[in-house]
N, C-alpha and C positions, 0 to 999 in steps of 0.2 A: 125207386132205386134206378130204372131205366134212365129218367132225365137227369140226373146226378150223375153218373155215366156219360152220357153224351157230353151236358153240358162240361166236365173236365175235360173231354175230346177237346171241345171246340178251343179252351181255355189254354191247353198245351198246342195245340195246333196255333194260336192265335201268338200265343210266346216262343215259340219256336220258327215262325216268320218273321217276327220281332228281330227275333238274335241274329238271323241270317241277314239282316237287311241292315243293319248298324255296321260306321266303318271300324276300321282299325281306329286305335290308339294315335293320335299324333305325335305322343310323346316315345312311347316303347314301341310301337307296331304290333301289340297285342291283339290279338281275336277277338278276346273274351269281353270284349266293352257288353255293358249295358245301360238301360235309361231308365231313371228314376226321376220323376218329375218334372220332364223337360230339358234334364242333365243327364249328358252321357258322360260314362264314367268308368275306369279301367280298374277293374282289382289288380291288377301286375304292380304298376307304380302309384298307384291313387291317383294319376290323372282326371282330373273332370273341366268340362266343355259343354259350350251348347252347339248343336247342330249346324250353325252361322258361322261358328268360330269356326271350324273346319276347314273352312274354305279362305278365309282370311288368317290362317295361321297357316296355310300351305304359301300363299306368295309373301309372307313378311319373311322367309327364309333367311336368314343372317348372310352378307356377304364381303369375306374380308379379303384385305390384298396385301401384298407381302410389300417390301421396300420398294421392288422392281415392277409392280402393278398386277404379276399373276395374281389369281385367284386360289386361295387358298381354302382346305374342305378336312374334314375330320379325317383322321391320320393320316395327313402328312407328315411330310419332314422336314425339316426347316433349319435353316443355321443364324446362329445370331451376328451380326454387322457392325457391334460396337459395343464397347466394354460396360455391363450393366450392372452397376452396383445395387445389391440385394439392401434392399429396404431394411431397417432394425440389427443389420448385421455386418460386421467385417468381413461377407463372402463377395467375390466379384464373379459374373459369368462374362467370360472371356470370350472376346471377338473367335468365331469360326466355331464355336459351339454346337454341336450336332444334335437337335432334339426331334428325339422321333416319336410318330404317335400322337398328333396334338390333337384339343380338344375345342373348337370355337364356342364361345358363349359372348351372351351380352356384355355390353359395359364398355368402360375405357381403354379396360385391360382385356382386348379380346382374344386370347390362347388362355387356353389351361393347358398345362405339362407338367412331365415329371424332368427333371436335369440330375443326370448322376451325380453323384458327390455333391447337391443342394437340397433333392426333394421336389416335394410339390411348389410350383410357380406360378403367375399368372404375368404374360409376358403382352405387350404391344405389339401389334404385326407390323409397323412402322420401322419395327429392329431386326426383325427378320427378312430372310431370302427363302424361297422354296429351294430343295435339293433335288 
């Protein structure tokens, strides 16, 4: 019963240097990662990565620019530059448009937002200005 004892010591000692030594989440900033096979992996968002990836998904950081060349970064503000007509719909978003709060993501279409009186959007930063 002694060595059954110890060795759980060792066992929790050993996983608990484990846990301390894994980074944050890249995608939430979670704590709580752990590894499973090679694969670190977040219970918060189900993110999972391997170790390599870490490192190469901190400098591929998205980097977009507004009409006038700043650099634009998750909530900002932004105003739109010219009259956009809504995709599937007779809504227009109208030059001078204030949208606050955006969200950058990949693609063609790099803003996600919300615009009052439209809803959720996914806007070009080609048509926008920072505020």
């Amino acid at each position: 019963m002694g060595k059954w004892n110890e060795s759980h010591e060792t066992q929790l000692t050993y996983r608990s240097e484990l846990m301390t030594n894994l980074p944050n989440c890249p995608e939430c900033k979670s704590t709580y990662t752990y590894k499973d096979n090679g694969i670190l992996i977040c219970p918060e968002c189900a993110h999972e990565w391997r170790m390599n990836d870490e490192t190469k998904h901190a400098d591929t950081q998205m980097i977009a620019k507004d009409a006038n060349g700043n650099i634009l970064q998750d909530g900002d503000t932004v105003s739109v530059i010219k009259d956009l007509k809504v995709k599937g719909s007779s809504l227009v978003v109208k030059v001078g448009t204030k949208v606050k709060n955006i969200r950058l993501v990949e693609g063609d279409h790099d803003i996600d937002c919300k615009i009052d009186g439209i809803g959720p959007m996914k806007l070009k930063s080609q048509f926008v200005k920072k505020v």
